[in-house]
VOPAGU-2260 file (C-alpha; in pm, 1 decimal, decimal comma):
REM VOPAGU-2260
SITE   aa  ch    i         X         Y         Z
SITE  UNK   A    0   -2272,8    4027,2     726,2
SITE  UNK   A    1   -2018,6    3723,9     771,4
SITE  UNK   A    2   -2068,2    3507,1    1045,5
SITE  UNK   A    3   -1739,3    3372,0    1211,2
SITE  UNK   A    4   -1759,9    2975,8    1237,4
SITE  UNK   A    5   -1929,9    2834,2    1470,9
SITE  UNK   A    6   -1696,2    2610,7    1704,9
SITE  UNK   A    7   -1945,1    2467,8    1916,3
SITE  UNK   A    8   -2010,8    2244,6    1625,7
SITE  UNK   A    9   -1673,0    2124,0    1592,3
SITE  UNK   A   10   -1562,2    1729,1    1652,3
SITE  UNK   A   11   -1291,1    1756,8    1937,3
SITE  UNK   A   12   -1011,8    1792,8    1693,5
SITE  UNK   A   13   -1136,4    2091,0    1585,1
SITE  UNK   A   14   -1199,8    2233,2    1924,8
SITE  UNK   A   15    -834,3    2207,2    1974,7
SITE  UNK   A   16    -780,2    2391,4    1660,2
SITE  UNK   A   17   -1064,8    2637,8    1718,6
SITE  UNK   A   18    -901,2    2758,0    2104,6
SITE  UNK   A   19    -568,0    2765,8    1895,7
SITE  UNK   A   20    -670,6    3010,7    1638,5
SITE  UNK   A   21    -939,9    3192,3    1804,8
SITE  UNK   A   22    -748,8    3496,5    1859,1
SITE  UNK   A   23    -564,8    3487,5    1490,1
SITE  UNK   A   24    -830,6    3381,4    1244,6
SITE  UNK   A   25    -881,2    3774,6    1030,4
SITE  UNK   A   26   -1093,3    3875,1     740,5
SITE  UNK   A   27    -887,6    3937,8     404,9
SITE  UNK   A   28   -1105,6    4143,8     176,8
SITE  UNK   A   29   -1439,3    3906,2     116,8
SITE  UNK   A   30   -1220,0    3616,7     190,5
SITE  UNK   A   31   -1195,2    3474,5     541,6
SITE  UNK   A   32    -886,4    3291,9     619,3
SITE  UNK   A   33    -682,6    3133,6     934,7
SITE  UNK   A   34    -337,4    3247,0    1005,7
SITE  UNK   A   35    -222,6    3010,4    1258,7
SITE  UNK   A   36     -15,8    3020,7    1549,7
SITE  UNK   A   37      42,8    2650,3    1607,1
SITE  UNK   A   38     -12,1    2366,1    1339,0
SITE  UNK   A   39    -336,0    2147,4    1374,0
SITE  UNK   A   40    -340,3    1839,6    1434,5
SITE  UNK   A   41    -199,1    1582,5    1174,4
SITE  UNK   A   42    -454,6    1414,7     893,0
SITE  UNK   A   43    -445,8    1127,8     672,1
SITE  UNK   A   44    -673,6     916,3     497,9
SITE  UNK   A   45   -1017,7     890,9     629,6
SITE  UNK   A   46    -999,1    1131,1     779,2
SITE  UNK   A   47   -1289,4    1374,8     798,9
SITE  UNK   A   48   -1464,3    1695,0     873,1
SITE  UNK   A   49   -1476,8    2104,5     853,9
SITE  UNK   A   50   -1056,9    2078,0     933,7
SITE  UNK   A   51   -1067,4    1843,8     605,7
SITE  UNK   A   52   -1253,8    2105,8     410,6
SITE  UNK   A   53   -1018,3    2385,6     499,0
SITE  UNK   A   54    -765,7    2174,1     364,6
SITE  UNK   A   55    -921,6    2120,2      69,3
SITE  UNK   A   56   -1017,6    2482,7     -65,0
SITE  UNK   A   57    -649,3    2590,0      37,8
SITE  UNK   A   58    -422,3    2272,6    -153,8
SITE  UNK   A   59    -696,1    2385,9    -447,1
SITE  UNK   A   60    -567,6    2785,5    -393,7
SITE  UNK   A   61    -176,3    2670,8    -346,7
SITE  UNK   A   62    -106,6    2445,7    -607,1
SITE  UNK   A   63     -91,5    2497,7   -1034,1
SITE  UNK   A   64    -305,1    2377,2   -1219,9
SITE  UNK   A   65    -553,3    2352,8    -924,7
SITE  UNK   A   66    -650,7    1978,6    -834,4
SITE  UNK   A   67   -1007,2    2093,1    -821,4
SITE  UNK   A   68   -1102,3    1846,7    -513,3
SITE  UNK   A   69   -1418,2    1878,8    -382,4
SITE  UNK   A   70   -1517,4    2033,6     -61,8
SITE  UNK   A   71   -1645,2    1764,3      97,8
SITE  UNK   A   72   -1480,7    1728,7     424,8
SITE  UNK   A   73   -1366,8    1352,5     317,5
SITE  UNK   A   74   -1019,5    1303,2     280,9
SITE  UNK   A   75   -1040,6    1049,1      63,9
SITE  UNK   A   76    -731,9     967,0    -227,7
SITE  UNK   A   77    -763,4    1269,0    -436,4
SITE  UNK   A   78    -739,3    1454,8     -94,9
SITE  UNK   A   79    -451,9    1280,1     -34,8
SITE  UNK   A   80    -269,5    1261,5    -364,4
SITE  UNK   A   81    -280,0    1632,3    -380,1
SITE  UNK   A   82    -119,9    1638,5     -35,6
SITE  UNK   A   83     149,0    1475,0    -225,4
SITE  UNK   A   84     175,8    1691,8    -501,5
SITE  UNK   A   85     196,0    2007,5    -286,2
SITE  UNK   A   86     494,4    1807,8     -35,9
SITE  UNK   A   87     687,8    1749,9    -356,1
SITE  UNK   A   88     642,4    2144,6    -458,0
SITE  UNK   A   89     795,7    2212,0    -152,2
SITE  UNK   A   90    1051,1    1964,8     -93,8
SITE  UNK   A   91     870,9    1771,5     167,5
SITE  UNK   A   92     853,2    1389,5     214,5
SITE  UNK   A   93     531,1    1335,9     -38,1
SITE  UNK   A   94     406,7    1139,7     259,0
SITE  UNK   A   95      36,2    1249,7     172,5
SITE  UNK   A   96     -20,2    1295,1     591,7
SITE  UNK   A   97     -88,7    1652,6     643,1
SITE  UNK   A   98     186,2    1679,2     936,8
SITE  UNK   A   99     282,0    2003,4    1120,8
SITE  UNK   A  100     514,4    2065,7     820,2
SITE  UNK   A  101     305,6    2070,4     609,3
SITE  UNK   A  102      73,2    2278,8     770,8
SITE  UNK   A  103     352,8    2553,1     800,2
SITE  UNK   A  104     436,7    2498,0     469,2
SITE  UNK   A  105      69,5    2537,4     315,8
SITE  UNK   A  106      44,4    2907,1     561,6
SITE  UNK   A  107    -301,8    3078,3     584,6
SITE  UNK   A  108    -610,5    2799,1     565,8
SITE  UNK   A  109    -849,6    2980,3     363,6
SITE  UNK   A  110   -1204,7    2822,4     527,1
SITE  UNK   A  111   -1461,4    2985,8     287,0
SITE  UNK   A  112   -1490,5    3049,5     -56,7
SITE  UNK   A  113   -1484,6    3406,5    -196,7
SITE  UNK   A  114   -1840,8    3551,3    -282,3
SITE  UNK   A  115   -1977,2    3568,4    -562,0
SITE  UNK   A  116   -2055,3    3894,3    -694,8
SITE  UNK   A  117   -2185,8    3865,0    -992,0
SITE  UNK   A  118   -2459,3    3571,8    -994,4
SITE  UNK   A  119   -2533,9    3600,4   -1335,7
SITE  UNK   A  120   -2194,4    3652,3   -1504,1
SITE  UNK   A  121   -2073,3    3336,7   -1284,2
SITE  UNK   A  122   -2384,4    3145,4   -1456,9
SITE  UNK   A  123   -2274,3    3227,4   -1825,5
SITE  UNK   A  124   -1926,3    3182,7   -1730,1
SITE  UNK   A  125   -1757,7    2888,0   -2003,9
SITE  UNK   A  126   -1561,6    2628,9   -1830,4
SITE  UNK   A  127   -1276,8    2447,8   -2015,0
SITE  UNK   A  128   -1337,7    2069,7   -2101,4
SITE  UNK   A  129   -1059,2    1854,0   -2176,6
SITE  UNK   A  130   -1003,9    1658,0   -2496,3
SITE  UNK   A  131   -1205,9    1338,1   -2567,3
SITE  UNK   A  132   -1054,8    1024,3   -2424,6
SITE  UNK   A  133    -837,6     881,8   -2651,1
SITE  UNK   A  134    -954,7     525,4   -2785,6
SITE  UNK   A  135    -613,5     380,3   -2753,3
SITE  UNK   A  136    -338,6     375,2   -2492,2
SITE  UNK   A  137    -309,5     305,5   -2167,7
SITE  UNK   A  138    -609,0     222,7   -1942,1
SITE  UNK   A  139    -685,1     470,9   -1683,2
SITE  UNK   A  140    -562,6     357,0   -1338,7
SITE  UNK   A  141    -582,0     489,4    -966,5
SITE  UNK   A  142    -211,6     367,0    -859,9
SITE  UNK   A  143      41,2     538,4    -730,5
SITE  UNK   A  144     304,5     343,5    -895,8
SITE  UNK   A  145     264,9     -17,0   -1164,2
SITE  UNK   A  146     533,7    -226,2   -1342,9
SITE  UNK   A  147     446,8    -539,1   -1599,5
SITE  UNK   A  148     770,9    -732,1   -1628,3
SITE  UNK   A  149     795,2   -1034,6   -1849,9
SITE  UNK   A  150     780,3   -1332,1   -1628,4
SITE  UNK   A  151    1028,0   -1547,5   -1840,9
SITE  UNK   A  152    1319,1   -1264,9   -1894,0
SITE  UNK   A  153    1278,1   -1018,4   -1582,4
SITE  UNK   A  154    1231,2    -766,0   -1813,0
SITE  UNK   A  155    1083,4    -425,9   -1784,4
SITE  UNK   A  156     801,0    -395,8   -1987,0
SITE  UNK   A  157     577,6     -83,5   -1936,6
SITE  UNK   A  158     543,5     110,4   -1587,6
SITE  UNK   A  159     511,6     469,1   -1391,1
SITE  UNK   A  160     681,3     526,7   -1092,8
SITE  UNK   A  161     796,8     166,1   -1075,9
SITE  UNK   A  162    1160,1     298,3    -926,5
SITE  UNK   A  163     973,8     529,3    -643,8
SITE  UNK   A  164    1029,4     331,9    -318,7
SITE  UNK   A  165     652,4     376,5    -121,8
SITE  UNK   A  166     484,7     187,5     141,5
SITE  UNK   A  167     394,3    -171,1      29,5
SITE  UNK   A  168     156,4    -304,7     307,5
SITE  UNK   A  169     127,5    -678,9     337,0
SITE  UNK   A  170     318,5    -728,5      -8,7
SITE  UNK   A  171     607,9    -751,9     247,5
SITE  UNK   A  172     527,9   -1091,9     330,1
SITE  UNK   A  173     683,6   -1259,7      47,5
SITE  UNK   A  174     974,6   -1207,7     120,2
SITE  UNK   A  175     866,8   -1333,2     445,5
SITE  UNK   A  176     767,1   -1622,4     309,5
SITE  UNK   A  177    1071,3   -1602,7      56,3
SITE  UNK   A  178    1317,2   -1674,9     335,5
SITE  UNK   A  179    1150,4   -1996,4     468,0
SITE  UNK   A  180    1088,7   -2123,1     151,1
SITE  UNK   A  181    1439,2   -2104,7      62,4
SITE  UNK   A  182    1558,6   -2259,8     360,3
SITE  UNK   A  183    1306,0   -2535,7     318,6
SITE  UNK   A  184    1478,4   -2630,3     -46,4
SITE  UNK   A  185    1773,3   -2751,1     113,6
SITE  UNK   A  186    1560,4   -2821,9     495,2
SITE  UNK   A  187    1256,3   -2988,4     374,8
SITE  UNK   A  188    1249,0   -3136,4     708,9
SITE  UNK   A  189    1189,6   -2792,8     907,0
SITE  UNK   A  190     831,3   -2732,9     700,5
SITE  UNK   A  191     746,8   -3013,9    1002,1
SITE  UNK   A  192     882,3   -2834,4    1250,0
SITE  UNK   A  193     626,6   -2673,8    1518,8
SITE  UNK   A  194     619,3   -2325,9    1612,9
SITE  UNK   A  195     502,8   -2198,3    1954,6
SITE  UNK   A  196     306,8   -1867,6    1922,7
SITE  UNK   A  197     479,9   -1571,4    2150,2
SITE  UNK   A  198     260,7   -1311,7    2332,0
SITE  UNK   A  199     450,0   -1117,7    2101,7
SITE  UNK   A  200     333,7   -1288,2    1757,2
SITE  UNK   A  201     -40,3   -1328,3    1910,6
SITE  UNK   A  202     -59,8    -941,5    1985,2
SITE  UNK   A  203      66,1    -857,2    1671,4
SITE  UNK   A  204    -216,8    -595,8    1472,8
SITE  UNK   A  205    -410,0    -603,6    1212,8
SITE  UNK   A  206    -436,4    -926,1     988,1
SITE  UNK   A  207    -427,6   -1219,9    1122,4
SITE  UNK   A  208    -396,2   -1558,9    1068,2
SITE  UNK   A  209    -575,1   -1669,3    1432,7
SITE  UNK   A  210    -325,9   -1849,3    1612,6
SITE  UNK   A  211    -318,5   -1741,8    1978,8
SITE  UNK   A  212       5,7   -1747,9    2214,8
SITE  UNK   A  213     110,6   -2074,5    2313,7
SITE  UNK   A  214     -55,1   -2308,1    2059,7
SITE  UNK   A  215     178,5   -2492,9    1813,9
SITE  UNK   A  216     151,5   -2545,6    1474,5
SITE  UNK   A  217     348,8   -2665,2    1195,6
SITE  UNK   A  218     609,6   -2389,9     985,4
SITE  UNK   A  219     426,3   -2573,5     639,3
SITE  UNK   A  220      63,9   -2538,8     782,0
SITE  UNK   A  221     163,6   -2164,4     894,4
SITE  UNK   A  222     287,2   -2038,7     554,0
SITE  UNK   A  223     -89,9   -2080,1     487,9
SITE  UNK   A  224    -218,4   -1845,5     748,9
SITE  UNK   A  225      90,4   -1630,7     655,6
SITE  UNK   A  226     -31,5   -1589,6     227,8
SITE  UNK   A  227    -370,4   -1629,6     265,0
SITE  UNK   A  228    -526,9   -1464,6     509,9
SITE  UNK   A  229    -200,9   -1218,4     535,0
SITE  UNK   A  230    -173,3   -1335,3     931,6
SITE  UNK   A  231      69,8   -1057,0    1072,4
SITE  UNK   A  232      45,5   -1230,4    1377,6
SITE  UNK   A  233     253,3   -1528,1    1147,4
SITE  UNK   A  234     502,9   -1333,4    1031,6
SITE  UNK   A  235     637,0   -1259,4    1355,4
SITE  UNK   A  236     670,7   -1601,1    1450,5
SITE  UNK   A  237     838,5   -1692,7    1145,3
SITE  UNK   A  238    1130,9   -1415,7    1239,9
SITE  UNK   A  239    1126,2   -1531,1    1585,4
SITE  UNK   A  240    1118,7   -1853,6    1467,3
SITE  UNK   A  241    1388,7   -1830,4    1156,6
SITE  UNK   A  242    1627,5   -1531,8    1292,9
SITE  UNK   A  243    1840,1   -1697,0    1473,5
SITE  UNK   A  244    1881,2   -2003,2    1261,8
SITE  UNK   A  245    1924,2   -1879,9     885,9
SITE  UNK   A  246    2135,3   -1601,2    1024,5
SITE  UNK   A  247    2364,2   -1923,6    1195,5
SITE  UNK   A  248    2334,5   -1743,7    1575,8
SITE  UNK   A  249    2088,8   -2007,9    1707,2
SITE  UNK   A  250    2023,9   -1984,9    2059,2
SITE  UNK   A  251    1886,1   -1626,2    2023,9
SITE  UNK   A  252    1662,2   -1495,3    2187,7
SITE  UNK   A  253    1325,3   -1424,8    2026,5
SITE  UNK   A  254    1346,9   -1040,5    2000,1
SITE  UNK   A  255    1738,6   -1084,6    1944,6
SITE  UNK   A  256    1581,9   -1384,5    1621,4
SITE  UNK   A  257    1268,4   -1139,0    1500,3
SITE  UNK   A  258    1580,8    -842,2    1422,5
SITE  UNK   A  259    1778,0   -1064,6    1261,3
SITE  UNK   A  260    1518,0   -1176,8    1063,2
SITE  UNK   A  261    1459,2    -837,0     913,0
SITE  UNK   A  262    1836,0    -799,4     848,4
SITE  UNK   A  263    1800,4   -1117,3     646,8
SITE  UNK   A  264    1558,6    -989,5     424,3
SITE  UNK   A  265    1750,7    -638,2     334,9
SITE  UNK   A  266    2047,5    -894,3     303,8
SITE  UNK   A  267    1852,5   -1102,5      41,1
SITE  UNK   A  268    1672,4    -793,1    -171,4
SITE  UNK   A  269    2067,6    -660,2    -192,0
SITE  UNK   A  270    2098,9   -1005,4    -312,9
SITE  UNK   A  271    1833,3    -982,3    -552,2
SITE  UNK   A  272    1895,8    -673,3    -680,4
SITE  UNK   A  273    1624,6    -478,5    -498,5
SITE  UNK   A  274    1775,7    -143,0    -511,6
SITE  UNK   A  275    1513,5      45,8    -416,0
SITE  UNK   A  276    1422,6    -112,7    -113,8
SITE  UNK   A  277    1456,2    -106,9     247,5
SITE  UNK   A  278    1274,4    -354,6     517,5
SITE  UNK   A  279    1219,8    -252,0     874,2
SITE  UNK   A  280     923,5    -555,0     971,5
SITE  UNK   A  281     854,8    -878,5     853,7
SITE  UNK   A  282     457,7    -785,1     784,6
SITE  UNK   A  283     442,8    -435,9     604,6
SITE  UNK   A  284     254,3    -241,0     894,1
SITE  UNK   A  285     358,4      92,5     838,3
SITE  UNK   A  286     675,9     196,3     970,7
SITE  UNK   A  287     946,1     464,0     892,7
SITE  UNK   A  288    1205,5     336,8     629,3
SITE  UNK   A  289     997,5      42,4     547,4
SITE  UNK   A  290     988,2     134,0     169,3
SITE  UNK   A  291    1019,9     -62,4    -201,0
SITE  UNK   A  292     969,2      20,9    -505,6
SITE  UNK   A  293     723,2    -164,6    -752,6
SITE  UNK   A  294    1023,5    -312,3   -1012,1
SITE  UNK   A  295    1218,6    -447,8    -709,9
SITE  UNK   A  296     869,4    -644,5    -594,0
SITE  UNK   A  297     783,6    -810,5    -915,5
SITE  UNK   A  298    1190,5    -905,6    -915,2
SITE  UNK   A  299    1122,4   -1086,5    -572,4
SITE  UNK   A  300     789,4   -1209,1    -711,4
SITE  UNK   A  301     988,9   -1379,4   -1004,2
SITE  UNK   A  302    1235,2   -1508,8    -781,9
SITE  UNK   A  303     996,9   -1682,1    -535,5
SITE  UNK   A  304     834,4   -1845,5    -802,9
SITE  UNK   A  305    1123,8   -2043,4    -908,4
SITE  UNK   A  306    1015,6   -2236,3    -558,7
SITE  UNK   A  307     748,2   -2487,7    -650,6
SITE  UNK   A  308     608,5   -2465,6    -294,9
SITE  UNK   A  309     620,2   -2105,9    -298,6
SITE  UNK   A  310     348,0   -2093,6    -615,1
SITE  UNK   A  311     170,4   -2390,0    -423,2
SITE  UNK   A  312      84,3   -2154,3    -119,9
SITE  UNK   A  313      -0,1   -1829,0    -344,2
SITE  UNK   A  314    -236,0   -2003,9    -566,4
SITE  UNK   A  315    -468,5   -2217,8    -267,8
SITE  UNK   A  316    -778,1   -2014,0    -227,7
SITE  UNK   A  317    -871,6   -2174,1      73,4
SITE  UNK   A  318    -702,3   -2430,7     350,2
SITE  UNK   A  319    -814,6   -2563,9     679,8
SITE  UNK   A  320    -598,3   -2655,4     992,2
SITE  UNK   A  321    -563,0   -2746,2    1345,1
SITE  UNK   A  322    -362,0   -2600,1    1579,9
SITE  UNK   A  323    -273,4   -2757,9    1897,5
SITE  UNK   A  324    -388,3   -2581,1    2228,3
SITE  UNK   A  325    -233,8   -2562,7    2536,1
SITE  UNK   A  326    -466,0   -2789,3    2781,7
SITE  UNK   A  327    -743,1   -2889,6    2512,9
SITE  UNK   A  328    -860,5   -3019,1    2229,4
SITE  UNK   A  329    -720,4   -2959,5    1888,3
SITE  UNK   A  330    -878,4   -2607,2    1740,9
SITE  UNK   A  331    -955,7   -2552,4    1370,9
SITE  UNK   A  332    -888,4   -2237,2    1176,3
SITE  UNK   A  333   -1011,5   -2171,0     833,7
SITE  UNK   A  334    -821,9   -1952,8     589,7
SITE  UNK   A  335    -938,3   -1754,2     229,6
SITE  UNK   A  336    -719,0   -1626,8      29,1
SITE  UNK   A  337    -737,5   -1227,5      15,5
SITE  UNK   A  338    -640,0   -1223,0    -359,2
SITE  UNK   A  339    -973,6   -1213,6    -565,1
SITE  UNK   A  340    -736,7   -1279,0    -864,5
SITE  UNK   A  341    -738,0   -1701,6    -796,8
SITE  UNK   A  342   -1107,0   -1676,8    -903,9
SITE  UNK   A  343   -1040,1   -1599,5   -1270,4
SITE  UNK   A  344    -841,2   -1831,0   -1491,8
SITE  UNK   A  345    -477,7   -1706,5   -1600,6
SITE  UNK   A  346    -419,6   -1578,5   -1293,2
SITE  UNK   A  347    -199,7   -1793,7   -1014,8
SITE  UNK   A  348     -90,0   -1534,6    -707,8
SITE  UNK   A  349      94,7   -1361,7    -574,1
SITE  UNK   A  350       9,7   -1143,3    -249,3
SITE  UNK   A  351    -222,1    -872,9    -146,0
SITE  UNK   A  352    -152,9    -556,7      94,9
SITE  UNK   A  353    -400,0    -277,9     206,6
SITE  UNK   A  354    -246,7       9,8     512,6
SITE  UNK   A  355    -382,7     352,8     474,1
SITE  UNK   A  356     -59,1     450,3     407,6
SITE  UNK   A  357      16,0     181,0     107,7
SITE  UNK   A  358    -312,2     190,1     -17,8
SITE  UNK   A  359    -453,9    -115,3    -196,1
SITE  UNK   A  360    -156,8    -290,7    -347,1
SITE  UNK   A  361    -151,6    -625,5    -538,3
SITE  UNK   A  362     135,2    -839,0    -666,0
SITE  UNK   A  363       2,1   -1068,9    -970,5
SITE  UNK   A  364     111,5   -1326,0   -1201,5
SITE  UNK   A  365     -82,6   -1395,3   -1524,1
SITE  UNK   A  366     -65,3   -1675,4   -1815,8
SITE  UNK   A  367    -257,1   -1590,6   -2148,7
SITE  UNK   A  368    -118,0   -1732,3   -2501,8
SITE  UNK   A  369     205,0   -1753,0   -2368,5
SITE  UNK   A  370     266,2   -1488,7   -2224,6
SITE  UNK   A  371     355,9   -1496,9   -1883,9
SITE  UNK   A  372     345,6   -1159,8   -1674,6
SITE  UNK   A  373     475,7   -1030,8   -1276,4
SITE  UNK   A  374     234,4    -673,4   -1247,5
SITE  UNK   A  375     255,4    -524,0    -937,8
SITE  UNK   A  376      -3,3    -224,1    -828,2
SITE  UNK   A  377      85,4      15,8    -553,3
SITE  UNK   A  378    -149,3     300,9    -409,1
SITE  UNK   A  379    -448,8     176,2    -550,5
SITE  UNK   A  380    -766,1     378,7    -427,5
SITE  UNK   A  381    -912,3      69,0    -289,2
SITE  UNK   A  382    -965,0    -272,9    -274,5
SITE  UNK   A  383   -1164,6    -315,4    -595,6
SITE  UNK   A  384    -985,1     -56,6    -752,0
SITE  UNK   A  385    -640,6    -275,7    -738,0
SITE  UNK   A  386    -790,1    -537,4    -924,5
SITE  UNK   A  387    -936,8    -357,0   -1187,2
SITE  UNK   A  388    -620,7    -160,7   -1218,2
SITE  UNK   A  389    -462,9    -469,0   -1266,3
SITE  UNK   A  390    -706,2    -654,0   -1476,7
SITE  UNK   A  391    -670,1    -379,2   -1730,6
SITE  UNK   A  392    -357,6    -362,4   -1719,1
SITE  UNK   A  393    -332,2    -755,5   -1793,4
SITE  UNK   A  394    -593,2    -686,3   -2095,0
SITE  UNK   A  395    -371,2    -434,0   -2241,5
SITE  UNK   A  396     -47,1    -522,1   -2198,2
SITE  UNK   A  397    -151,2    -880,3   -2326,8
SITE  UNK   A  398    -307,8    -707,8   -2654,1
SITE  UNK   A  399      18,5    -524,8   -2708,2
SITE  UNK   A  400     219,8    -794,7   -2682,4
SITE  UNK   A  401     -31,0    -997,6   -2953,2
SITE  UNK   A  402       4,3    -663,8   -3128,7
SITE  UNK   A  403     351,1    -689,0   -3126,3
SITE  UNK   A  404     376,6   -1033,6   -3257,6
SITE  UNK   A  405     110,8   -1012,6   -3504,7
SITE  UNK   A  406     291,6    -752,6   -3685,9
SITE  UNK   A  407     658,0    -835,4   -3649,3
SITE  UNK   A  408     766,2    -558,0   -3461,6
SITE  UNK   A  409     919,8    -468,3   -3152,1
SITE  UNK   A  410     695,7    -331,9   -2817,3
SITE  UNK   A  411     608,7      -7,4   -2715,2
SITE  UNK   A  412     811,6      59,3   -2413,5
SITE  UNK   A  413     648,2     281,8   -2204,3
SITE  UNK   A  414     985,4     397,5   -1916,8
């Protein structure tokens, strides 16, 4: 006999999606599904649980070929890149958050699997294996989207997705730090300029480069805590800060500074070419609209390093500063660079970036026989994953190229 689920055992989430759908969850044949009445609650990335598991065995029913995710109750990046795939099938935004849309669109949750009948057939039964991995090609990556341009032409090289505007995470700050930097060619002075931290900079989330509201430091010192540690808490000063000047309305306020700021930056990535992209924060926290694509970030990537200072500040792996308090002594802050790239010869910067949303992204530059390469990595499964995405990517794309020259003929262009 089945047994209905037991909600007592539910986390709270599922409570709330237990009282909804107590009166509407019906047995189908052998095969017990939901029908709801309201849409559960919203998941995403990490998050985890029975709710998680119902997901699962129903995105493996819905979509064609199946996905074949494990019912594991983690929603972990397969979880979540199948999310995707089903939006797209049904012309939502592939968001990969499981959203009240998407709940209506995926209809009954089916929460168990359908019996087995036959144990013994089931046992014999001959599953399909795929073909052996092919010994050449392209190395297997976890990315959502990659691009290797050719540092010395711009040029497209090889890349998937590299025109799909998706959330960047902290890759947003260098621009950030593109728009200082720029200023400071023609305004060396202002890199000795001191910035006050606002309440607003100091309460900024996530990253952070330490500096707490009302101590000063210098706009050259800060670009440090803004690339290396990835201080979001910096890059708010630095539109507070910059707004108002570069955008000539000085005497803004600081809110009035911080918006132009961001207008500066969708002003310069028109400038640039950036097509695909649209800011909404100097930092990359996720936010609505706040989207680029992977080609228009190793563009920026190539412009910034025509600044000297710029590749200075991506390519320190550590720095140590003081800040100035408000009624004490001088306090020191310590910075490490988040990109483990610096620690391996060739490599030289750029910037880092890790939301849930984003995933683990990585903007790279790489030197090897002459040949000088931008990659960029978006949607990475994790933080060790982006590196190794890249690194292989590096290995291969510098073998092709070597290839290429070795035997007089042009390169594969993978578009």
């Amino acid at each position: 006999m089945e047994r209905s689920p037991n909600y007592s055992q539910l986390s709270l989430p599922l409570v709330f999606l237990a009282v909804l759908f107590l009166s509407s969850h019906v047995v189908i044949g052998q095969s017990k599904v939901i029908v709801r009445e309201s849409p559960p609650p919203t998941l995403e990335m990490d998050a985890a649980g029975e709710l998680v598991e119902y997901l699962q065995r129903t995105l493996n029913a819905r979509l064609s070929p199946s996905p074949s995710l494990d019912i594991d109750g983690d929603f972990g990046r397969n979880t979540q890149r199948a999310v995707e795939l089903f939006q797209i099938s049904r012309d939502l935004e592939p968001t990969g958050r499981v959203d009240a849309a998407t709940w209506m669109a995926l209809g009954k949750l089916i929460i168990k699997d359908e019996p087995i009948d036959d144990v013994q057939r089931f046992n014999r039964q001959r599953l399909p294996r795929e073909p052996n991995d092919a010994l050449i090609g392209l190395p297997f990556l976890t990315c959502k989207a990659w691009v290797i341009t050719d540092a010395s032409t711009g040029e497209v090289l090889w890349g998937e997705n590299y025109n799909k505007a998706i959330d960047i995470a902290s890759t947003t700050k260098i621009m950030t730090a593109y728009l200082v930097l720029k200023y400071a060619e023609t305004h060396p002075q202002v890199l000795q300029e001191v910035i006050t931290f606002s309440k607003r900079a100091d309460g900024t989330p996530g990253s952070t480069a330490g500096v707490r509201a009302d101590e000063k430091i210098s706009v050259g010192e800060l670009l440090y805590g803004l690339m290396l540690p990835s201080g979001n808490d910096a890059s708010v000063a630095f539109a507070e800060f910059f707004g108002g000047r570069l955008s000539g309305q000085e005497g803004s306020s600081a809110d009035e500074s911080y918006d132009l700021f961001i207008g500066l930056m969708n002003a310069m990535a028109k400038q640039l070419g950036m097509n695909d992209s649209h800011y909404v924060n100097p930092h990359g926290l996720t936010a609505k609209g706040h989207l680029l694509s992977a080609s228009d970030l190793a563009k920026l990537a190539d412009a910034a390093f025509d600044i000297p200072l710029f590749r200075q500040y991506v390519n320190t792996r550590q720095h140590a500063t003081g800040v100035t308090t408000v009624d004490g002594p001088p306090r020191r802050l310590t910075w490490k660079n988040t990109n483990r790239l610096l620690g391996i010869t060739g490599y030289d910067g750029v910037k880092t970036g890790t939301t849930t949303a984003a995933g683990a992204c990585l903007v790279s530059h790489g030197v090897r026989d002459g040949n000088e390469l931008f990659i960029v990595v978006l949607g990475a499964s994790g933080s060790s994953a982006r590196y190794a995405d890249s690194r292989n990517l590096y290995r291969w794309a510098w073998n092709q190229l070597a290839q290429a020259k070795k035997n007089r003929r042009g390169r594969w262009l993978l578009k």
